[in-house]
N, C-alpha and C positions, 0 to 999 in steps of 0.2 A: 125526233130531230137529231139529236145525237147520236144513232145510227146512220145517218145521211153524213155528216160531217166526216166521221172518223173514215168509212170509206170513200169519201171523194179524196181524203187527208192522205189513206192508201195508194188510190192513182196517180196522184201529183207524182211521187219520181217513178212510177211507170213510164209516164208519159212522158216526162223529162230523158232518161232514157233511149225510147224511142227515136225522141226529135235529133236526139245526139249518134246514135245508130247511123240514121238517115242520113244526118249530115256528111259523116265521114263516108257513106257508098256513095254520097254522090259526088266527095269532092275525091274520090278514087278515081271515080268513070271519068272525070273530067281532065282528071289527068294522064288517064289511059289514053285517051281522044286525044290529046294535047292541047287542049282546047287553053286560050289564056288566063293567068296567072287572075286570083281572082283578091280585090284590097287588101285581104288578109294575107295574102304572100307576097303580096309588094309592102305590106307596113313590115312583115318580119324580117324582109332582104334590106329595109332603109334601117333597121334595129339594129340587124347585125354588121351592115356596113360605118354607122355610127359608132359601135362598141368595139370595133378593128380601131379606127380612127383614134377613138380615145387610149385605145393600150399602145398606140403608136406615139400619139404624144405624153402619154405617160413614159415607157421608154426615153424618148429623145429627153425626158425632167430627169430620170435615173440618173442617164450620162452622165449630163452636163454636172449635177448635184456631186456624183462620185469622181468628177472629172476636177470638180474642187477639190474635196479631199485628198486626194493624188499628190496635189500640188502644195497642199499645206501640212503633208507628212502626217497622213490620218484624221485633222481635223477640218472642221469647215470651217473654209475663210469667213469669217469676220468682219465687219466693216467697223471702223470706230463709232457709229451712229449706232449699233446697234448694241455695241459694249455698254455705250454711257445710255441708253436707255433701257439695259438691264440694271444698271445701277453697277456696275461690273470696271 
């Protein structure tokens, strides 16, 4: 029995392999064809349209963050609320 294992144990990433092989010729042909865009290329276009969006408003937090500083000759403005709840 333990000659039947350890080769079925062998196949497993043959097979794994294969199925991966296959996938990628067929989502080649498919895109030779033009055929449309298939879940997995519309979830990666709403990924990378979300992670644009976020280094966008990260940028616009840079700004405004260093647009303080500017203003208070190197440091960041302060509020007194947050002085006295530094204990400061």
């Amino acid at each position: 029995m333990t000659g039947f294992g350890q080769a079925l144990g062998g196949l497993i990433p043959v097979a794994m392999t294969l199925v991966g092989i296959v996938s990628i010729l067929q989502r080649r042909r498919a895109r030779r064809k033009g055929l449309p865009d298939s879940g997995a290329e519309a979830e990666a276009e709403r990924r990378r349209q979300a992670a644009r969006e976020t280094e966008r408003r990260m940028a616009s937090y840079m700004a405004q963050r260093d647009m303080g500083r500017d203003l208070s000759g190197g440091h960041a403005i302060r509020s007194g609320r947050d002085e006295q709840e530094n204990g400061r």
